[in-house]
C-alpha positions in Angstrom: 3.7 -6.5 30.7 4.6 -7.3 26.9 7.3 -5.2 25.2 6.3 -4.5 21.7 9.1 -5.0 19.1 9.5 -3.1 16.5 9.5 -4.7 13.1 12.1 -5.5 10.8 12.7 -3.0 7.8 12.0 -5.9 5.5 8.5 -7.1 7.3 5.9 -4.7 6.9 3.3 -4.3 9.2 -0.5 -6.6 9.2 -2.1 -2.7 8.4 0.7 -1.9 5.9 0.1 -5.2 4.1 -3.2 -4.8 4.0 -3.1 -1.1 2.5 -0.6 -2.2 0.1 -2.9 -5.5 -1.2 -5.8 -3.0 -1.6 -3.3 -0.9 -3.7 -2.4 -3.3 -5.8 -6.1 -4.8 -6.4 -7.6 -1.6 -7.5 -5.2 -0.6 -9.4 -4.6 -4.2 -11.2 -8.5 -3.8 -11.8 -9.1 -0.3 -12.6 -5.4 0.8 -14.0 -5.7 3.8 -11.4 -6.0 4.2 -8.0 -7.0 7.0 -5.4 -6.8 7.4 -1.6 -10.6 6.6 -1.4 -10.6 4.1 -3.8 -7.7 2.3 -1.4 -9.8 3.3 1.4 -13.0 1.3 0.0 -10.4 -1.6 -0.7 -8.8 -1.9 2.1 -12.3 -1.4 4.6 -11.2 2.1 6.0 -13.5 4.4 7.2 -11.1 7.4 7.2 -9.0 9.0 4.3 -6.6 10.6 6.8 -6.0 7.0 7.9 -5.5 5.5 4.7 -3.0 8.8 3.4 -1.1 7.8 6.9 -0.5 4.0 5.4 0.3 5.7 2.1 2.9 7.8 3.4 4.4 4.6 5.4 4.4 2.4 2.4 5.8 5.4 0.5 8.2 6.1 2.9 9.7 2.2 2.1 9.7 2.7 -1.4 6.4 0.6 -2.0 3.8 3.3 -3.8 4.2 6.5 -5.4 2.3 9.0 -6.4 2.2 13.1 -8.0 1.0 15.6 -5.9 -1.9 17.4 -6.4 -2.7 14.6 -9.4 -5.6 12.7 -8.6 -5.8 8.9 -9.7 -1.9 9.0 -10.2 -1.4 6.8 -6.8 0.2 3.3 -8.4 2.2 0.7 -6.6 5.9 -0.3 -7.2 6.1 -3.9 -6.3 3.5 -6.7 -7.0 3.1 -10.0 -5.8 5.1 -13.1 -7.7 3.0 -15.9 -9.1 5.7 -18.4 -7.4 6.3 -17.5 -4.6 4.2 -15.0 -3.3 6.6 -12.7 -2.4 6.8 -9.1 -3.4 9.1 -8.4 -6.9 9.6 -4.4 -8.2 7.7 -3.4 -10.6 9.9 -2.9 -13.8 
């Protein structure tokens, strides 16, 4: 039997990364973003799903949002032109 391992604080998961590229599409494109419009990105068929990877990214500092405030989801890091790795958002 295979032991799963959990992952590093600084790797985030294959369903984080994806969630967090659809994030940073729609909102690069549309200057907003909302759970379902993440959920279209990202190929969810759930919005309970898509909140749950919301709340993880959240929880590692990577989106934010205002309750109750729809459209006001946004990310905090975005992808490097160099490298490809993730920078903050200043």
């Amino acid at each position: 039997m295979r032991r799963r391992l959990a992952p590093s604080a600084n790797v985030l998961t294959d369903t984080q990364a994806r969630t967090l590229a659809a994030i940073i599409r729609v909102y690069a494109r549309d200057g907003r973003a909302t759970v379902d419009t993440v959920r279209v990105e990202a190929g969810y068929a759930s919005k309970s799903t898509t909140h749950k990877h919301l709340v993880q990214l959240a929880v590692r500092g990577l989106v934010a949002w205002s309750d109750g405030c729809d459209g006001t989801l946004r990310p905090l890091v975005w992808p490097t032109k160099q490298s490809g790795q993730l920078a903050s958002r200043s």
